[in-house]
C-alpha positions in Angstrom: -31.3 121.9 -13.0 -34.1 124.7 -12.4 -33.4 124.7 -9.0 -29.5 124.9 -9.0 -30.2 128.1 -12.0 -32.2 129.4 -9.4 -30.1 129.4 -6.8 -27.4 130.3 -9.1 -28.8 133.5 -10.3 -29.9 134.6 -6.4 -26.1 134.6 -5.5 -24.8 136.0 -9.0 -27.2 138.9 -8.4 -25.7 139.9 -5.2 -22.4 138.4 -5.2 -21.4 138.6 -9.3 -17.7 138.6 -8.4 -18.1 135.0 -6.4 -17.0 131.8 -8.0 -20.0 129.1 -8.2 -19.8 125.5 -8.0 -22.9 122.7 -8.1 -23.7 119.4 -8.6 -25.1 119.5 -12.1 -22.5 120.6 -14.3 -21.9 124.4 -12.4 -18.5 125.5 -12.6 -18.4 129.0 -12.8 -15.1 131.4 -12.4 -14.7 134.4 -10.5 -12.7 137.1 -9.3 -13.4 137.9 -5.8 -11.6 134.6 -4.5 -14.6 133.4 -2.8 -16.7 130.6 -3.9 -20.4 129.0 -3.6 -20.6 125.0 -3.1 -24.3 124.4 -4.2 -26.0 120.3 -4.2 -29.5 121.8 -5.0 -31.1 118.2 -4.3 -29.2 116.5 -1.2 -30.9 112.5 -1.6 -32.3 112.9 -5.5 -33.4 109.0 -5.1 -35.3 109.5 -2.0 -37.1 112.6 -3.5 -37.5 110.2 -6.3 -39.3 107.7 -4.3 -41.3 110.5 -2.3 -39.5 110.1 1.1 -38.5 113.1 3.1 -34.9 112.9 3.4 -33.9 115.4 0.9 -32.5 118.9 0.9 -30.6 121.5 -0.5 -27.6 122.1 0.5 -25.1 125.5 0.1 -21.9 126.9 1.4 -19.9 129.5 1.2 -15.3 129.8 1.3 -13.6 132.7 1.3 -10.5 133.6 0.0 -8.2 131.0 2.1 -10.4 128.3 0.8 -12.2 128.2 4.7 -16.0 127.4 4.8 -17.4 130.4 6.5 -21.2 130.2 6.1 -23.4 127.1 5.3 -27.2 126.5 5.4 -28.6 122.7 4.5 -32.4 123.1 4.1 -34.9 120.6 4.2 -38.7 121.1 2.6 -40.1 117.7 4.2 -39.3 118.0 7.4 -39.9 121.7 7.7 -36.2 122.3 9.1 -33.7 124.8 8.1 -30.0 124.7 9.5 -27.2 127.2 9.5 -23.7 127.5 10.9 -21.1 130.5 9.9 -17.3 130.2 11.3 -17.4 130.6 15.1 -20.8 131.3 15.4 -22.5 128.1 16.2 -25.3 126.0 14.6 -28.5 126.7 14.5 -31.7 124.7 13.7 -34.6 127.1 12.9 -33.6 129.6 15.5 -32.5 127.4 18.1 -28.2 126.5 18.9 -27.8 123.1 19.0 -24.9 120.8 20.0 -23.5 117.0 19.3 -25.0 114.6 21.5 -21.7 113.8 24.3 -21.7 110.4 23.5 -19.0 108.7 25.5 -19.1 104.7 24.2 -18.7 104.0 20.7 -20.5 100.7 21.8 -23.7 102.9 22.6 -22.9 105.0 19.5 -25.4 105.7 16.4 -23.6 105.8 13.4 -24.7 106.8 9.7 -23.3 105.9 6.5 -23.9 106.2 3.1 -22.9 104.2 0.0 -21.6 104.7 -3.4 -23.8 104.5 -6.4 -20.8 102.5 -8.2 -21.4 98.4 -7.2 -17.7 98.0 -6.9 -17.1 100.8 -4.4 -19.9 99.4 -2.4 -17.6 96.2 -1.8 -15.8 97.9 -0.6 -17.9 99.7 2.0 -19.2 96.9 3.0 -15.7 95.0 4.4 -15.8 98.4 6.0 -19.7 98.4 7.6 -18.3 94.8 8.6 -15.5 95.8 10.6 -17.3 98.4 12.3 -21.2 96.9 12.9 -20.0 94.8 16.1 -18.5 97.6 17.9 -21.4 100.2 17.9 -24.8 100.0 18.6 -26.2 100.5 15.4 -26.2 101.8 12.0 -28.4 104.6 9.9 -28.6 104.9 6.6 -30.6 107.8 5.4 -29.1 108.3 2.1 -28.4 112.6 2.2 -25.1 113.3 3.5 -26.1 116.8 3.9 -28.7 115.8 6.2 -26.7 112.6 8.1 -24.3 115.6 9.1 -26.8 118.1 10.1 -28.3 114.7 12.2 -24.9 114.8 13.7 -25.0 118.4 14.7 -28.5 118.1 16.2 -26.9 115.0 18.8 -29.9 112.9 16.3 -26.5 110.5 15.0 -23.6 110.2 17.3 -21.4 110.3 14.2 -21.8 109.9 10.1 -19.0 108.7 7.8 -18.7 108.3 4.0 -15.5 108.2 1.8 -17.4 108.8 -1.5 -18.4 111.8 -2.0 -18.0 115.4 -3.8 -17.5 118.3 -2.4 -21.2 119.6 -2.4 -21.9 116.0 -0.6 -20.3 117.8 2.6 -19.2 121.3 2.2 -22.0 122.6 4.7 -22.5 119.7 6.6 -19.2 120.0 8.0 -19.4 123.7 8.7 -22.4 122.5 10.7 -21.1 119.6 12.5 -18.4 121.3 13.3 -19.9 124.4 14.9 -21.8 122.2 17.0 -18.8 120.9 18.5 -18.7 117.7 16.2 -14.6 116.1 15.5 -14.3 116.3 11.9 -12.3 114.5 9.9 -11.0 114.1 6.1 -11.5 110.3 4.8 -9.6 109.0 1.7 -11.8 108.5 -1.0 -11.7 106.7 -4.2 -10.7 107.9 -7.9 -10.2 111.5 -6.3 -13.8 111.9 -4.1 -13.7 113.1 -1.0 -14.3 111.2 2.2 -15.9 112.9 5.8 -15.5 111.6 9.7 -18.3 113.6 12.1 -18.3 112.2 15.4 -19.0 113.3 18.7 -15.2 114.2 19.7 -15.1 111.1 22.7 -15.5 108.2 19.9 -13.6 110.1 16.8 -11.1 108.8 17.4 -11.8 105.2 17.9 -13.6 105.3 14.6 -10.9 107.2 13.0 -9.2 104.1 13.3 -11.6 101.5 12.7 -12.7 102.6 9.3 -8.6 103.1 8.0 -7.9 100.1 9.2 -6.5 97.9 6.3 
């Protein structure tokens, strides 16, 4: 909560017009048609259990409702990574690009899972379908981070159909900008699901994991 006020209060002070949104309980109004997506802690249970895959996580739409800017910043690994609309993706400084992974048999692929037992039933009849036709699964447990891992060529793709809107709202912008195929899952009870894969196996995936 300190760090989402925090965060909260930076923008407010030099955007007060801007609507807000975050993870714990933020939904403020505004007038300027623009809004913040904040996830102040991207993987609370592995800050929890003091493993480095954490960060936090921000984006910015404008009035169409387009992600224009996005930075997903991560404290343990000493990385910070930023994309704006048509201007690329950046980690610390330096443009990067999706690996150009041509095989989904030779693809690296993250997930993650739901915190809800039944959900995770379901992902699993999904992992199954999918295990024996890539090379391998990651599971790192931040989306935030799985899709700057995409971005960075690290994960040939990342998929989840659980999620909220702070889960992926500057991941995408990321994976995107480094040339990544992105596309919108279904999701269950109204969450949000998230494709990133390099753009030669998106669509094999694609239809792997809708597959009924």
């Amino acid at each position: 909560m300190a760090a989402q006020r925090g965060i909260a209060e930076l923008i407010t002070a030099r955007r007060p017009d801007d609507a807000i949104l975050g993870e714990e309980g933020l939904n403020s109004g505004g007038q300027s048609g623009w809004q913040w997506i904040v996830d102040p802690l991207d993987g609370t249970v592995n800050y929890l259990y003091g493993r480095a895959d954490w960060a936090v996580s921000i984006a910015a739409r404008n009035e169409t409702g387009r992600t224009v800017a996005a930075v997903v910043h991560a404290p343990a690994h000493g990385r910070t990574y930023a994309a704006t609309l048509d201007g690329g993706c950046w980690l610390d400084g330096r443009r990067v690009t999706v690996r150009h992974q041509q095989e989904l048999a030779r693809a690296v692929i993250g997930t993650g899972f739901s915190y809800d037992a039944a959900l995770r039933g379901g992902q699993a009849d999904m992992l199954g379908r999918l295990l024996p036709q890539v090379a391998d699964i990651r599971r790192a447990g931040a989306a935030a981070l799985d899709l700057a891992a995409v971005a960075n060529g690290e994960l040939d793709a990342f998929y989840e159909n659980d999620l909220a809107a702070w889960d992926w709202a500057a991941g995408v912008l990321l994976a995107s900008e480094a040339g990544a195929s992105v596309t919108e899952l279904p999701g269950p009870n109204g969450r949000s699901g998230v494709l990133a894969a390099t753009p030669a196996i998106a669509g094999q995936l694609t239809r792997l994991l809708l597959r009924r």
